[in-house]
Backbone as CSV, one residue per row, in Angstrom:
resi,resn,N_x,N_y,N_z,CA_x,CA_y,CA_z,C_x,C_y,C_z
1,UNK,120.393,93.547,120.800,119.263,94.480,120.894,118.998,95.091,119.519
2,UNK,117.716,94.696,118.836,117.493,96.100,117.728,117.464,97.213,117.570
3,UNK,117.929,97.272,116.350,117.595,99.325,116.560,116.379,99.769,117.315
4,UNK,115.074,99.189,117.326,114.170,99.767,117.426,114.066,99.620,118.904
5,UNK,114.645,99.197,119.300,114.563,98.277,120.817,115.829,99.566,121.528
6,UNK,116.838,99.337,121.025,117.296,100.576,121.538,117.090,101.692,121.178
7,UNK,116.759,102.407,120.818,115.969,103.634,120.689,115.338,103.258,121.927
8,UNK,114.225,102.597,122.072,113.124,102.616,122.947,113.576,102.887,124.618
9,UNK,114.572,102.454,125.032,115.287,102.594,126.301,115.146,103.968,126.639
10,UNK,114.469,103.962,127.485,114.235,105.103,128.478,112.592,106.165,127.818
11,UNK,112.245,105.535,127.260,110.416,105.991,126.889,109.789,104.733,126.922
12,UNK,108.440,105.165,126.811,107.085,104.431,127.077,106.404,104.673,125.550
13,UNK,106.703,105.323,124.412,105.703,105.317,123.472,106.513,105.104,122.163
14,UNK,105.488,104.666,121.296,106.551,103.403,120.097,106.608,104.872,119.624
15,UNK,107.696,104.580,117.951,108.046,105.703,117.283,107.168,105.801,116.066
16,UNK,107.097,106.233,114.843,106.774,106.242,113.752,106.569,104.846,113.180
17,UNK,108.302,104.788,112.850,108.028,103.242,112.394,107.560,102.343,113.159
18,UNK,107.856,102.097,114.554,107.544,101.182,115.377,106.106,100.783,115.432
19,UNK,105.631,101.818,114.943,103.919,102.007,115.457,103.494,101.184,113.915
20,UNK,103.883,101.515,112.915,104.140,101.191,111.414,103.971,99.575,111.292
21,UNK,105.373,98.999,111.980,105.730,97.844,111.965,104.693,96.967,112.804
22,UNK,104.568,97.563,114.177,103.520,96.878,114.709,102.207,96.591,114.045
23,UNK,101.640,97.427,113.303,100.477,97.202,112.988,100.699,96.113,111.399
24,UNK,101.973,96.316,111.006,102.028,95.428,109.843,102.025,93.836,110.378
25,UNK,102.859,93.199,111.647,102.887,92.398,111.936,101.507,91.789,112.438
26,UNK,100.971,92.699,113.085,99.531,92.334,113.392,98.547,91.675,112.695
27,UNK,98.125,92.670,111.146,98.051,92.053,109.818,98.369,90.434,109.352
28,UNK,99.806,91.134,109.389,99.965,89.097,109.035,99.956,87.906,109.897
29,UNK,99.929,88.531,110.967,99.110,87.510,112.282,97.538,86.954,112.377
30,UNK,96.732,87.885,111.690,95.936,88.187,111.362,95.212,86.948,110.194
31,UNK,95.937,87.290,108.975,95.863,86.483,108.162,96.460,85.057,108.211
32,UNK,97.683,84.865,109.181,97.481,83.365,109.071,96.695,82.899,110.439
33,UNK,95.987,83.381,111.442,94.976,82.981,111.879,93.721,83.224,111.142
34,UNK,93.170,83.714,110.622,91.719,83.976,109.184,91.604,83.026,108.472
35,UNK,93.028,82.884,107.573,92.822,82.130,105.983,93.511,80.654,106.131
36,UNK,92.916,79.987,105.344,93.581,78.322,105.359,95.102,78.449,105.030
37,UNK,95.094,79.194,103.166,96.385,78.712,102.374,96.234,80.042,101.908
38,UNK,97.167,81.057,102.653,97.850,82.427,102.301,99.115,82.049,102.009
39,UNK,99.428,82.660,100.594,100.883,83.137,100.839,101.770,84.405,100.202
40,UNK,102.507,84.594,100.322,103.475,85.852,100.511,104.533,85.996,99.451
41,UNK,103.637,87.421,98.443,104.007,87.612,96.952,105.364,88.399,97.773
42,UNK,106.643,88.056,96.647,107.889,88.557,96.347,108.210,88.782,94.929
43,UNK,108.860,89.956,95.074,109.626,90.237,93.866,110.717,90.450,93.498
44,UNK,111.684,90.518,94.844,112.717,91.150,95.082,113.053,92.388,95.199
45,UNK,112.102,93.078,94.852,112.093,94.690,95.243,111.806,95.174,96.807
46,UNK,111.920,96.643,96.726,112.187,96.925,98.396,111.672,96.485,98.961
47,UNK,109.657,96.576,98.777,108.704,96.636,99.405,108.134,94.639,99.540
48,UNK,108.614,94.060,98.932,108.592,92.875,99.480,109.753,92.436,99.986
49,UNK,111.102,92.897,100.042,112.188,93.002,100.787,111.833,93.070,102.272
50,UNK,110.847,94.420,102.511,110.197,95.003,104.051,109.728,94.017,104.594
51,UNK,108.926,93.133,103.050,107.658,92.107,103.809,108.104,90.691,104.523
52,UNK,109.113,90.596,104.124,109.727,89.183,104.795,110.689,89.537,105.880
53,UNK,110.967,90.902,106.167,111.408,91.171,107.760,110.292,91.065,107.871
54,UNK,109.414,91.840,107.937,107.916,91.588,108.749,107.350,90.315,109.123
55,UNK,107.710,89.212,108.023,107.195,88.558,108.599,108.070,87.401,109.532
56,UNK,109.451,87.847,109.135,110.302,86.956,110.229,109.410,87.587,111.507
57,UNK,109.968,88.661,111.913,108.885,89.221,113.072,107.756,88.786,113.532
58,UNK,106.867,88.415,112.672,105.485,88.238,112.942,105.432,86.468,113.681
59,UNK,106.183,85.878,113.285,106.550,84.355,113.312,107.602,83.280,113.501
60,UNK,108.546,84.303,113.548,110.082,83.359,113.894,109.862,83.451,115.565
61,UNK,110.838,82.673,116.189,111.337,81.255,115.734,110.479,80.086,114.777
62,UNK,109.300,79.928,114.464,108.964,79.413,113.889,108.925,79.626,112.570
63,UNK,108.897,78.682,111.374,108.491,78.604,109.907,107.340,79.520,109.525
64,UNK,107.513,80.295,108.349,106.459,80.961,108.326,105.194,80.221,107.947
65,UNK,103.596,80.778,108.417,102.610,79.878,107.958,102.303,79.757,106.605
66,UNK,103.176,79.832,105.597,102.886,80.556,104.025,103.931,80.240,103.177
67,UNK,104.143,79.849,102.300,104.998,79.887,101.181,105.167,81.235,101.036
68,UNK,106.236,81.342,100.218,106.594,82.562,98.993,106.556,82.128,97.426
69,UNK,106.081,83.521,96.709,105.644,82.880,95.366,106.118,84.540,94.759
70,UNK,107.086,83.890,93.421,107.933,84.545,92.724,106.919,84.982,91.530
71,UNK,106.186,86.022,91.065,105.216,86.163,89.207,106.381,86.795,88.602
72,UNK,107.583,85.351,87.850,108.650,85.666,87.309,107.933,85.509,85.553
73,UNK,108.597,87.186,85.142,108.431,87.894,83.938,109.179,87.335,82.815
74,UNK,110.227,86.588,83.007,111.317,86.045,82.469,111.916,87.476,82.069
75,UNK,111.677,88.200,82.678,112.798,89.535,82.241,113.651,90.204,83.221
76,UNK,113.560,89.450,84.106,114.188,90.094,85.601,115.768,90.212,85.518
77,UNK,116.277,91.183,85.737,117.781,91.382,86.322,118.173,89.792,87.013
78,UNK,119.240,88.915,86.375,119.869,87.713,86.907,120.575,88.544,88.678
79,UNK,120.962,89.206,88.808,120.729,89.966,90.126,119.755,89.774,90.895
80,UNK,118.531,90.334,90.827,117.280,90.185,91.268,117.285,88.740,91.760
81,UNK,116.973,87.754,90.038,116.953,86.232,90.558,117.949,85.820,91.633
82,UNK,118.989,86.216,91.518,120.040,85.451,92.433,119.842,86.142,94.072
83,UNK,119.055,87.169,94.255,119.499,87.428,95.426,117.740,87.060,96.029
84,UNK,116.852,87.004,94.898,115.263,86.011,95.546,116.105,84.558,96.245
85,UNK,116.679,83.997,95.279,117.108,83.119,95.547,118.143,82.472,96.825
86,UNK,119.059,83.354,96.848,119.797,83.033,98.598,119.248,83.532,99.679
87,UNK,117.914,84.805,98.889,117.304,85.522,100.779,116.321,84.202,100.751
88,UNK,115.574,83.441,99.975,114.773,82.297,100.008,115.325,81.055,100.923
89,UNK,116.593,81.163,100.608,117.644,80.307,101.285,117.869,80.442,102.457
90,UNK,118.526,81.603,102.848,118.639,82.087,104.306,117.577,81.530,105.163
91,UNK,116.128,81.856,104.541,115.019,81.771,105.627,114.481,80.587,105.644
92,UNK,115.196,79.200,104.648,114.676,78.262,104.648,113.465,77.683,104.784
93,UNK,112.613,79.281,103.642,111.436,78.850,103.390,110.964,78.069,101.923
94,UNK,109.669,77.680,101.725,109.225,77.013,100.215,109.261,78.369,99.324
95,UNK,109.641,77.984,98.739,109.320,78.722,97.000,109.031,78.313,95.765
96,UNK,107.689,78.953,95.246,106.660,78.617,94.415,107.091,79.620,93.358
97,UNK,107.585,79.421,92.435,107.869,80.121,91.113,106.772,80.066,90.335
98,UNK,106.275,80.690,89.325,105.041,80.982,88.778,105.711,81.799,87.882
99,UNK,105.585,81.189,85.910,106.297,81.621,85.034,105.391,82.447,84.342
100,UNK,105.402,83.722,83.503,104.690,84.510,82.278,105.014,84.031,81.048
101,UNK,106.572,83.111,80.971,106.502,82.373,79.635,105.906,81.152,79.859
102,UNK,105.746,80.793,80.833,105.154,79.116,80.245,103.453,79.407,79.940
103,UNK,103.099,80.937,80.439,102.064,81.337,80.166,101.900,81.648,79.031
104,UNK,102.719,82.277,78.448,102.386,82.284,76.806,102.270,81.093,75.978
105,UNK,103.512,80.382,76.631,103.821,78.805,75.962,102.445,78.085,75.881
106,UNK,101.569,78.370,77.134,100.466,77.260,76.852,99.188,78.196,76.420
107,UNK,99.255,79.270,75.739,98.285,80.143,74.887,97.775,80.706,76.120
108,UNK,97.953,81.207,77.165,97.103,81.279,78.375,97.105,83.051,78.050
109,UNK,97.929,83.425,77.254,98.271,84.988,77.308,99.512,85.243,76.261
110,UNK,98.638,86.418,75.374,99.619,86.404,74.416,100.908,87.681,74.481
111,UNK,102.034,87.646,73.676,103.362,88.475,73.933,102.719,89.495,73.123
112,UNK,102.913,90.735,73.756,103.093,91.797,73.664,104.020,92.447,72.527
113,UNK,103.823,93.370,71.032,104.591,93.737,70.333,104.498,95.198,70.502
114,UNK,105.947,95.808,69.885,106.135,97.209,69.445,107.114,97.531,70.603
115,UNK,107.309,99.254,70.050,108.726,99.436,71.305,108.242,99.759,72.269
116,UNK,107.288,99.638,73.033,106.415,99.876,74.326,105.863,98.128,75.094
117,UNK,106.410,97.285,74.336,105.738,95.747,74.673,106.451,95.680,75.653
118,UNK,105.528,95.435,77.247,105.861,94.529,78.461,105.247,93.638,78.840
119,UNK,105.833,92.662,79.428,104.622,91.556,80.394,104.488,91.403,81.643
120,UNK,104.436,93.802,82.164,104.035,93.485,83.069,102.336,93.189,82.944
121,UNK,101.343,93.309,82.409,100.152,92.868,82.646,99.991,91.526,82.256
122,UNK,100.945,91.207,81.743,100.772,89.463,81.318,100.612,88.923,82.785
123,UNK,101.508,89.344,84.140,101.411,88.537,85.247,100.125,88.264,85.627
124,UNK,99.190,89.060,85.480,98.093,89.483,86.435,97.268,87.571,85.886
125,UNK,97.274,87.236,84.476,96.803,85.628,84.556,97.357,84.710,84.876
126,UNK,98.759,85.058,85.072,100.272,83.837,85.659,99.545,83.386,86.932
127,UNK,98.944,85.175,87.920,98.964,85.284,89.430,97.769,84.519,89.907
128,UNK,96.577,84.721,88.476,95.317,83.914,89.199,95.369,82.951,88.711
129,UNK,96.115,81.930,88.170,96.188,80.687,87.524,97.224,80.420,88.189
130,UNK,97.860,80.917,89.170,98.898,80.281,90.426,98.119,80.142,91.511
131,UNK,96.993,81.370,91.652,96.025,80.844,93.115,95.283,79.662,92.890
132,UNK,94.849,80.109,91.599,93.473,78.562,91.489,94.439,77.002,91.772
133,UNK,95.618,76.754,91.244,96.631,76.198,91.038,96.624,75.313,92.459
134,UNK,97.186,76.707,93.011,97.688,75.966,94.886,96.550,76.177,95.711
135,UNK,95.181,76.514,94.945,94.414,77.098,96.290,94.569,77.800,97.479
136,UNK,95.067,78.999,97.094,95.536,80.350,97.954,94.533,80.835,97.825
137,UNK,93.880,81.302,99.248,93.002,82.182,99.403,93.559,83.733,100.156
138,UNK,94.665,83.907,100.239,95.304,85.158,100.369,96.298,84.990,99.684
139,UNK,96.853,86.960,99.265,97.810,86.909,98.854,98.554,88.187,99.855
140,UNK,99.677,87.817,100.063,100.180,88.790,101.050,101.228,89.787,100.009
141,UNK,100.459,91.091,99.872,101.660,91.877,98.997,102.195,92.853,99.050
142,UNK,103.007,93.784,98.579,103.597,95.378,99.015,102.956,96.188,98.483
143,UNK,101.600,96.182,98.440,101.358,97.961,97.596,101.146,98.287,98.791
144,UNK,101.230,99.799,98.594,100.977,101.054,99.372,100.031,101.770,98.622
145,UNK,99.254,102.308,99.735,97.926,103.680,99.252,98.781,105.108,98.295
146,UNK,99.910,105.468,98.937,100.272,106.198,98.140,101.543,106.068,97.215
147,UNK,100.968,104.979,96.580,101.613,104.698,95.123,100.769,104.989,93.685
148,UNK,99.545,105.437,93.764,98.822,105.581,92.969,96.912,105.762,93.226
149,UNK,96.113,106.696,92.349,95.082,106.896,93.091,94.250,105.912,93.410
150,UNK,94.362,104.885,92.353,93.241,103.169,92.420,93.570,102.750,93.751
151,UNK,95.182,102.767,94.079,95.701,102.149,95.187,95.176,102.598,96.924
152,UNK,94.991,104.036,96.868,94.304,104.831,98.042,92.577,104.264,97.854
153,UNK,91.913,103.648,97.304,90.841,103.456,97.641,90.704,101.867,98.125
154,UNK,92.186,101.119,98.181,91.962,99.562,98.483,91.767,99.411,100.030
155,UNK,91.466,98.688,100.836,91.213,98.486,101.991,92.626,97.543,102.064
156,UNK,93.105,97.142,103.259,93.994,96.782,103.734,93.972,94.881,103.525
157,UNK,92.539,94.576,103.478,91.932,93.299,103.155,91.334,93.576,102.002
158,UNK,91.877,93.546,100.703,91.353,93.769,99.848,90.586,92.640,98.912
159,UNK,88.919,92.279,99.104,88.146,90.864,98.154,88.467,91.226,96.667
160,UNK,88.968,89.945,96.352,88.401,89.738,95.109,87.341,88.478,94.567
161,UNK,86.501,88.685,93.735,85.761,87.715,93.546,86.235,86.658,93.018
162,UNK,85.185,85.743,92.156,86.063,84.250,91.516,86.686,84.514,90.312
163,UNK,86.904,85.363,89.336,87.442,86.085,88.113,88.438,86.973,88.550
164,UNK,88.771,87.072,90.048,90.391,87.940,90.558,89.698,89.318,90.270
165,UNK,88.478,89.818,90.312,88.447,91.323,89.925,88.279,92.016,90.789
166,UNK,88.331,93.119,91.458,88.666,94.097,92.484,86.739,95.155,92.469
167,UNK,86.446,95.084,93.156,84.780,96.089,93.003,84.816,97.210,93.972
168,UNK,84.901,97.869,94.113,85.233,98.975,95.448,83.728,98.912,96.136
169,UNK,82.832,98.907,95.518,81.458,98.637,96.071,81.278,97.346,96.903
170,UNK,82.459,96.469,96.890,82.044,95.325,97.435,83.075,94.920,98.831
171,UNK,84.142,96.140,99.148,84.865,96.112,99.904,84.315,96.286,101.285
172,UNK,84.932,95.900,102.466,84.888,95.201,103.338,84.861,96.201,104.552
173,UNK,84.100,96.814,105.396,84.604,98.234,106.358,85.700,97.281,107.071
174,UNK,86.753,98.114,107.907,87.547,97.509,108.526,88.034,98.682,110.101
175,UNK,86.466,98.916,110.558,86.480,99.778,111.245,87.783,99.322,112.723
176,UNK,88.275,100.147,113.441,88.841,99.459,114.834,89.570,98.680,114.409
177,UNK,90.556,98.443,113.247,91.340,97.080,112.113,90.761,95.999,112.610
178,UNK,89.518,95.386,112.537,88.773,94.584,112.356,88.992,94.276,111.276
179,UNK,89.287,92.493,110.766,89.449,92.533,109.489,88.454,91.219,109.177
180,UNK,87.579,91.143,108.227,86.957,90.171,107.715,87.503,89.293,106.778
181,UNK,88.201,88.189,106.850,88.666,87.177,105.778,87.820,86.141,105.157
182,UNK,86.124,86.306,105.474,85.670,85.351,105.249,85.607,85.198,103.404
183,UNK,85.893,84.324,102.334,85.793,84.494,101.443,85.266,82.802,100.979
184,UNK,84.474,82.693,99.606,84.322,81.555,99.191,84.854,80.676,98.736
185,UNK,84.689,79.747,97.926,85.576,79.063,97.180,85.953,79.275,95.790
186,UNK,86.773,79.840,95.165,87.205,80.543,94.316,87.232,81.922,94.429
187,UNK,87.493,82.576,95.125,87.253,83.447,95.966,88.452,84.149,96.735
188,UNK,89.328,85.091,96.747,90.721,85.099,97.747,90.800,86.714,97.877
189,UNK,91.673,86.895,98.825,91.944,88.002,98.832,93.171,88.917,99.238
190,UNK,93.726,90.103,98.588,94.819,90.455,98.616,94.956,90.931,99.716
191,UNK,95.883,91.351,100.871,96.407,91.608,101.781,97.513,92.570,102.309
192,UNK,97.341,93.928,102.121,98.277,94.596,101.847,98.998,95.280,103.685
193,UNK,99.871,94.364,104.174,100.716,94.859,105.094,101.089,96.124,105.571
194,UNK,101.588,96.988,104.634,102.328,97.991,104.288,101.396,98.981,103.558
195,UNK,100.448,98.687,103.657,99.256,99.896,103.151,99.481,101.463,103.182
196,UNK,99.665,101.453,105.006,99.369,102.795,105.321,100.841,103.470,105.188
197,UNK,102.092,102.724,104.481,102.964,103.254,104.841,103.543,104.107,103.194
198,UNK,104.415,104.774,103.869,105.003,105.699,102.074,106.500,105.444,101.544
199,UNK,106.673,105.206,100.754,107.653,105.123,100.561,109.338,105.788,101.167
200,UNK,109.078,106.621,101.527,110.081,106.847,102.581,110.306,106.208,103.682
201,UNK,108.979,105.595,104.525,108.901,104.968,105.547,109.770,103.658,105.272
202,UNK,109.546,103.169,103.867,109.930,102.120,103.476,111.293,102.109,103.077
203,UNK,111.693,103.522,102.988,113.418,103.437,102.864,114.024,103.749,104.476
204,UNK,113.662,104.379,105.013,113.473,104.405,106.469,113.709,103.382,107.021
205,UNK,113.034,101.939,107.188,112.725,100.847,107.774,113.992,100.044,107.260
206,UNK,114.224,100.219,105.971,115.050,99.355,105.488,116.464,100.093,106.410
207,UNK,116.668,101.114,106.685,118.122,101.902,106.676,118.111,101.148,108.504
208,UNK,117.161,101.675,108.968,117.007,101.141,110.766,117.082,99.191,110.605
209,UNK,117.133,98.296,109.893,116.689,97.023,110.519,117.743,96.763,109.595
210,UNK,118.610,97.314,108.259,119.975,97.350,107.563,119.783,96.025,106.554
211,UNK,118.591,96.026,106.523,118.377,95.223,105.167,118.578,95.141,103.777
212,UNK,119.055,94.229,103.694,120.230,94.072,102.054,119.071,93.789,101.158
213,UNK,119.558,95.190,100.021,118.566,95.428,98.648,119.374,94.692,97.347
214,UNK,118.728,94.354,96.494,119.575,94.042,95.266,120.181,95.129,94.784
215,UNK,121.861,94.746,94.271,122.493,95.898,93.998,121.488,96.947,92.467
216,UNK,120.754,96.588,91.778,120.070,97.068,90.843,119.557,98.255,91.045
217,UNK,119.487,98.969,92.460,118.693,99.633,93.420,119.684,101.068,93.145
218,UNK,121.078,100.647,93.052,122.620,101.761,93.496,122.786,102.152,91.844
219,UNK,122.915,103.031,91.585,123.853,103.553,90.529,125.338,102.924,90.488
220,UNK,125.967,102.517,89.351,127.259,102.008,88.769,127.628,103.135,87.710
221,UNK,129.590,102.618,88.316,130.197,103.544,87.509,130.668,102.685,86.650
């Protein structure tokens, strides 16, 4: 029995998270009935940690309808890599790696100098030169609304056009979670599961379903 399942014994109405989770699974039910070729960004961090319980949920016993796809920085904690790598294993799903150096390597995006140089914005051409690539017309990912103010104005189905750019004028009502996936060809759109939820919820969820984080997460003595 799950945690959430026992808890539930002896009431009739879901809890916080339950209500949370349900509507996330829904989502990605959602999207692989909508879209042809969605699939499901990881990073190894919490919030795509959440997303692959969710979507065991949403779809096991069966294979999920979606790959997983790694926008590896070449700077990641060998931690991180190793534990993408055996939870990839466990679930005996595909994994699509997608490099930021072979992006530089082929001039696609140049390295970053000074003591402030990252490549985290280098991903953002790795990510749309991995959709055009596999022809993904979703991307399933972990932001949340309250991670930042750009982030509270995304819709849960978030379009982007054929240049990957985001228009708030061009977003989608999603009255009654009605969700519209219709998009063109070159054309995809991000998918955010875990929208409505906050980061506590998300340490929350992890503590109730006892899901293993990379140790990078814990303080060392």
């Amino acid at each position: 029995m799950s945690h959430f399942a026992a808890e539930r014994v002896g009431r009739y109405e879901m809890g916080h998270l339950e209500a949370l989770e349900s509507e996330a699974v829904f989502i990605m039910r959602e999207v692989a009935a909508e879209l042809e070729r969605p699939v499901l960004l990881f990073s190894g961090g919490k919030d795509s940690i959440v997303l692959l319980r969710l979507a065991e949920k949403a779809f096991r016993p069966a294979s999920f309808p979606f790959p997983i796809m790694h926008i590896d920085t070449g700077q990641n904690f060998p931690e991180v890599i190793a534990f993408r790598d055996r939870r990839v294993a466990e679930l005996g799903e595909r994994l699509i790696v997608a490099s930021v150096q072979e992006s530089i390597d082929q001039g696609r995006v140049v390295e970053e100098s000074g003591p402030r140089a990252s490549r985290n914005r280098l991903q953002t051409t790795t990510l749309l030169d991995a959709i055009a690539a596999n022809g993904f017309d979703a991307c399933l990912g972990g932001a949340r609304r309250d991670e930042e103010k750009a982030r509270a104005k995304e819709r849960v189905f978030s379009f982007r056009d054929d240049f990957g750019q985001w228009d708030p004028k061009l977003q989608r009502p999603e009255l009654w979670s009605i969700y519209n996936g219709r998009v063109h060809r070159g054309e995809h759109i991000r998918v955010f599961p875990i929208s409505n939820w906050t980061e506590l919820d998300v340490w929350r969820y992890i503590e109730a379903e006892n899901l293993e984080v990379p140790p990078m997460y814990f303080s060392h003595r």
